[in-house]
N, C-alpha and C positions, 0 to 999 in steps of 0.2 A: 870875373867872379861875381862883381855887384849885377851885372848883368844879367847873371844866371836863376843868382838868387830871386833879383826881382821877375824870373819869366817863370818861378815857381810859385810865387805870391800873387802870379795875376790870377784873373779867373780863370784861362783854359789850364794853366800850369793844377790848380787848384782838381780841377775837374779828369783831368789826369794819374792824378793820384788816387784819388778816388777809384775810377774804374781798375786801374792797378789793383788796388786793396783788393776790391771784391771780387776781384780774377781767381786773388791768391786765397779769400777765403775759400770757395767756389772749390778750389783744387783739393782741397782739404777736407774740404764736406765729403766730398765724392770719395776720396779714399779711406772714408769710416764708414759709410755707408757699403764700402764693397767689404770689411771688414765685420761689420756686424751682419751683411746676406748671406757671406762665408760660412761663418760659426757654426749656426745652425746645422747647416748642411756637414761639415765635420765631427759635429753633436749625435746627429743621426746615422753617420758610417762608424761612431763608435759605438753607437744603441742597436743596432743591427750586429756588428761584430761581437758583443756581449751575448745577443739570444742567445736562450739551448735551443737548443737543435731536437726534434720532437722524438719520443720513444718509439721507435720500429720494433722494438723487443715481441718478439711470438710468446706464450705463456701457456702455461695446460696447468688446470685447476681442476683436482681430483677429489675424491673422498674416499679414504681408506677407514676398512671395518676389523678388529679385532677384538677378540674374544678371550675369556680365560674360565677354565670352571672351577670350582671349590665345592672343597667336602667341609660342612660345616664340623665346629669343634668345639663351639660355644653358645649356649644361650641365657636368655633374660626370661624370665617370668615372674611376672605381678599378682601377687596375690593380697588380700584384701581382709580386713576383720571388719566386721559393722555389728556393732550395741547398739541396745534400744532400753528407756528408764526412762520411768516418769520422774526422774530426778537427773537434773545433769550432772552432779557431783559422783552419784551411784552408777551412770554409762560412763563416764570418762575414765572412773578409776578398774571399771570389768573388761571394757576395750582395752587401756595399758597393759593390766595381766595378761590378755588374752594374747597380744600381740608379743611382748616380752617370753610368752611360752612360744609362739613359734618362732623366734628370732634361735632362743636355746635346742630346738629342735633340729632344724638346719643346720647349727652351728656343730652339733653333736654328729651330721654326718660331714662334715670337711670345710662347708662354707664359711670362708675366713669374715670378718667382719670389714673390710674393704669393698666384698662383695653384697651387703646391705646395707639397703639405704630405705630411709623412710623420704617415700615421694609425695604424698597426702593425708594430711591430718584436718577432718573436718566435723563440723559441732552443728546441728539444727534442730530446730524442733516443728514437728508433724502430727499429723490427724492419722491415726489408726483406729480398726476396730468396726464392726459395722455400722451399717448407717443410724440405726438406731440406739446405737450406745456408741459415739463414737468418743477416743480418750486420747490426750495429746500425749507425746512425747519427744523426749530429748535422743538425736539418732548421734551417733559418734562413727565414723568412717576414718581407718587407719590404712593406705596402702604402704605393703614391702615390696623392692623390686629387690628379685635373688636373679645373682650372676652364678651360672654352672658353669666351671671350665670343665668339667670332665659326664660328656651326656651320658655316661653311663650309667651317674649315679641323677639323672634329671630325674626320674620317676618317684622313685625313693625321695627325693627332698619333697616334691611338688605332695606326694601322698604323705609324709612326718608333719607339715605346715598344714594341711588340711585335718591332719589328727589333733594335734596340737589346738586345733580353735578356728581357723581362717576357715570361714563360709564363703570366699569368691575367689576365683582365677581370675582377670581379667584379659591377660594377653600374654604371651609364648612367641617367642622369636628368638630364633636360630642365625648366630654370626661364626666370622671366622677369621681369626690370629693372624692370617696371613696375606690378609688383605692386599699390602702395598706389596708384595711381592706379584701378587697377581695382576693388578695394575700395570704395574712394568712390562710382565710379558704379554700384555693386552694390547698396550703403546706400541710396544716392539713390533706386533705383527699387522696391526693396523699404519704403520708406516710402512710397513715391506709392502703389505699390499696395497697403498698408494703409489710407490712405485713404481709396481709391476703396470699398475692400470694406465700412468703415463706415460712408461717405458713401449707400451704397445702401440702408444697413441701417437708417441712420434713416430715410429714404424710405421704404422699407416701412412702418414704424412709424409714420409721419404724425406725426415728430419731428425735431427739426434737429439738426445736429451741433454739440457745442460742442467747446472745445479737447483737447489733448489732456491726458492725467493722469501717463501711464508711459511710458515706451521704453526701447526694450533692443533687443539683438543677439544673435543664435545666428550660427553657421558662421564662414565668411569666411576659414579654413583657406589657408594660401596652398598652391597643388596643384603637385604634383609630378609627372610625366610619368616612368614608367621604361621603357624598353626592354628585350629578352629580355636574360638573362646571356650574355655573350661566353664564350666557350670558351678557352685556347689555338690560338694561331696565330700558329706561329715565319715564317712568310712575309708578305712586302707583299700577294701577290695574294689569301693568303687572307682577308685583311681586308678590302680592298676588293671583296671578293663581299658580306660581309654587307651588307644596306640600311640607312640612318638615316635613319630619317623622324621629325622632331618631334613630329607633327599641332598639337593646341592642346590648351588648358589651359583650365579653366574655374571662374570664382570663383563661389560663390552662398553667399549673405547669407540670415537671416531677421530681420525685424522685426517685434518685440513691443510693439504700441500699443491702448494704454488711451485709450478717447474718452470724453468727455461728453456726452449724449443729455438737448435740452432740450427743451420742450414745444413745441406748434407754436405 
């Protein structure tokens, strides 16, 4: 045993051990190093196993058009008082009357007061008169805007407010109640005829239609009808010479439809 010991304590014993040691580090390096070149490489077959996979999906993107007409059944018209005073106190308080009588006027043929509304009330003062005697004044501008649901009685009011005091029309425009109903069947047929236009499209293709993907809607705008500007016209009869014809109105939709296009 003493023998042994001492052949471990000498130098070769010494130097023995050593290369030992660093065999067995050696051994140990190597099998973390083949451990960390692994990883990666298992990192990457589950990075690859994860991708998607790319979209082959075929698609037919259409534009479908519909339409809907309307008979107008309602309109707006703006009529107007304007005073003029070389006093502002003496135009604002002949504009008030003046306007106040045709509010009573309108109101005497059915127009409820829901139906008017004062949209502008304005005050300035201006150079009238000719050039050689010219004289300031204070102008006062009162607009009413009257809702007629019923156009029959539209001539009769527009000519009672012109009797009454109002010296301007400004504007006349023709709507209609039923708007959103029109709408609907505008949508409705501008998708059918997207549809149809895809339905063809995969035909052509010797492919079948699958569902749809996207929709959407352009226009649909509710439309407006105006008539020419009215003029001044302090007489009954000269109102009832101008003509009021509504005609019609017309709603048109587009729909934007994404189909799916699958194999025959």
């Amino acid at each position: 045993m003493m023998s042994r010991i001492r052949h471990l304590l000498s130098p070769r014993g010494i130097a023995w051990a050593g290369t030992a040691l660093l065999l067995g580090l050696a051994v140990v390096l190597s099998g973390c190093a083949q451990q960390a070149l692994a990883a990666p490489e298992a990192g990457a077959a589950r990075v690859a196993a994860a991708a998607p996979t790319p979209d082959t999906t075929r698609t037919a993107s259409v534009t479908g058009v519909g339409k809907a007409t309307l008979t107008p059944d309602m309109a707006t018209v703006r009529v107007g008082v304007r005073s003029e005073h070389r006093d502002v106190g003496r135009a604002v308080e002949q504009n008030i009357r003046t306007a106040q009588a045709v509010y009573d006027a309108v109101k005497a043929l059915g127009v409820e007061d829901k139906d008017l509304q004062t949209s502008n009330f304005r005050v300035y003062q201006t150079t009238t008169g000719p050039s050689n005697n010219p004289r300031q004044v204070f102008v006062v501008e009162n607009t009413v805007i009257i809702t007629v649901r019923n156009l029959d009685d539209l001539g009769a009011i527009i000519a009672a407010a012109l009797n009454a005091g109002a010296n301007q029309v400004d504007d006349l425009s023709f709507g209609a109640s039923n708007y959103e109903q029109a709408l609907d069947e505008a949508r409705r047929q501008a998708l059918e005829d997207a549809k149809a236009q895809a339905q063809l499209m995969a035909e052509a293709l010797g492919m079948r239609l699958g569902p749809p993907r996207r929709v959407s809607f352009g226009g649909g705008a509710q439309p407006v009808a105006r008539a020419d500007m009215y003029k001044a016209m302090p007489m009954m009869e000269a109102a009832a010479e101008v003509p009021i014809e509504s005609g019609e109105l017309m709603v048109q939709v587009q729909a934007y439809v994404e189909f799916d296009l699958l194999g025959p």
